[in-house]
N, C-alpha and C positions, 0 to 999 in steps of 0.2 A: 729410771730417769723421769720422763714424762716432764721435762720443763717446760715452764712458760716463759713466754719471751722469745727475743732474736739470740741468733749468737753467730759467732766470727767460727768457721773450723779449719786448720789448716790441716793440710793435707802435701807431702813430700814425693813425687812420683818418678820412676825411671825419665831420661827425656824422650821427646819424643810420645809417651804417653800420657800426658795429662791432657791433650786434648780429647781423646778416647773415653778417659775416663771421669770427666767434666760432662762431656755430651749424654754419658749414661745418667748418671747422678740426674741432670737436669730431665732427661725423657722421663724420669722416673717422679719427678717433679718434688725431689727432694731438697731441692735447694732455688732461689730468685734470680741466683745471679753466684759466677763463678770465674774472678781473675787468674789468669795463669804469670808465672813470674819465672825464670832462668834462676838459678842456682847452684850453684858450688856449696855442696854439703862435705862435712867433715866428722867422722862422728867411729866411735869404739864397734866394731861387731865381731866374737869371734875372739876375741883377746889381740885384737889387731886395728890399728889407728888405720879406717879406709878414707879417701877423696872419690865424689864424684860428682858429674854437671848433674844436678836434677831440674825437676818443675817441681814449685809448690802452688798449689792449690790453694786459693784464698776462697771460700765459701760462705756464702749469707745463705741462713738460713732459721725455720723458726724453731722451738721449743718441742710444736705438734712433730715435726721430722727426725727430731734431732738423732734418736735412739736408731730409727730406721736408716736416717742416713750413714752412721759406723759401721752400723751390721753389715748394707748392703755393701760400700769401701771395701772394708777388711773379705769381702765374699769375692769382688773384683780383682782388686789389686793384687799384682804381680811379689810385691813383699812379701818374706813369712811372717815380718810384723810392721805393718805400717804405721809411718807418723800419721795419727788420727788425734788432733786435742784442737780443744777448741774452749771459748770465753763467750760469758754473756757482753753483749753491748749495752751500755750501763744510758745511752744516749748518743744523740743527733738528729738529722733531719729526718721529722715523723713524718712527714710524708715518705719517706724511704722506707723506714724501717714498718711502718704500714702496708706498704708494695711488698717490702720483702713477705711480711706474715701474709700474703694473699695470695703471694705466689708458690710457697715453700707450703704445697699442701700433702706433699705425698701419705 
């Protein structure tokens, strides 16, 4: 990978754990800034249509992180395969996305 630039990563988590796993992420200082959001996911595992409440992880983070912050997720997280994708931020407020690269130094 090794991208430059900011990028959005979401991230899907049991409830109840994404604040757990937000708090690591950030000590590790792989990401600036990380929203937690409620969710009802629905989705194939198994050859079987499951529901459940989750937390998605919304994450800023930068290019320098980005590789190490999957690894370390996927080495965390409670899934045998976690939602881990994520997008570059193509724009908006540089002052932000300069915070974010400042802070997302892991």
């Amino acid at each position: 990978m090794g991208e430059s630039g900011t990028f959005v990563v979401l991230v899907t988590t049991p409830s109840g754990k994404g604040d757990e796993i937000a708090k690591k992420v950030l000590e590790a200082r792989l990401a600036a800034c990380i929203n937690i959001a409620n969710v009802r996911s629905k989705y194939w595992w198994k050859g079987k249509i499951e529901e459940d409440e989750e937390e998605l992880l919304i994450i800023k983070t930068s290019g320098k992180t980005l590789e190490k912050l999957i690894e370390y997720v996927k080495k965390i997280h409670p899934y045998t395969v976690p939602e881990v994708i994520y997008w570059r931020i193509e724009g908006g407020n540089k002052d932000y996305i300069e915070w974010v690269l400042a802070e997302a130094t892991g």
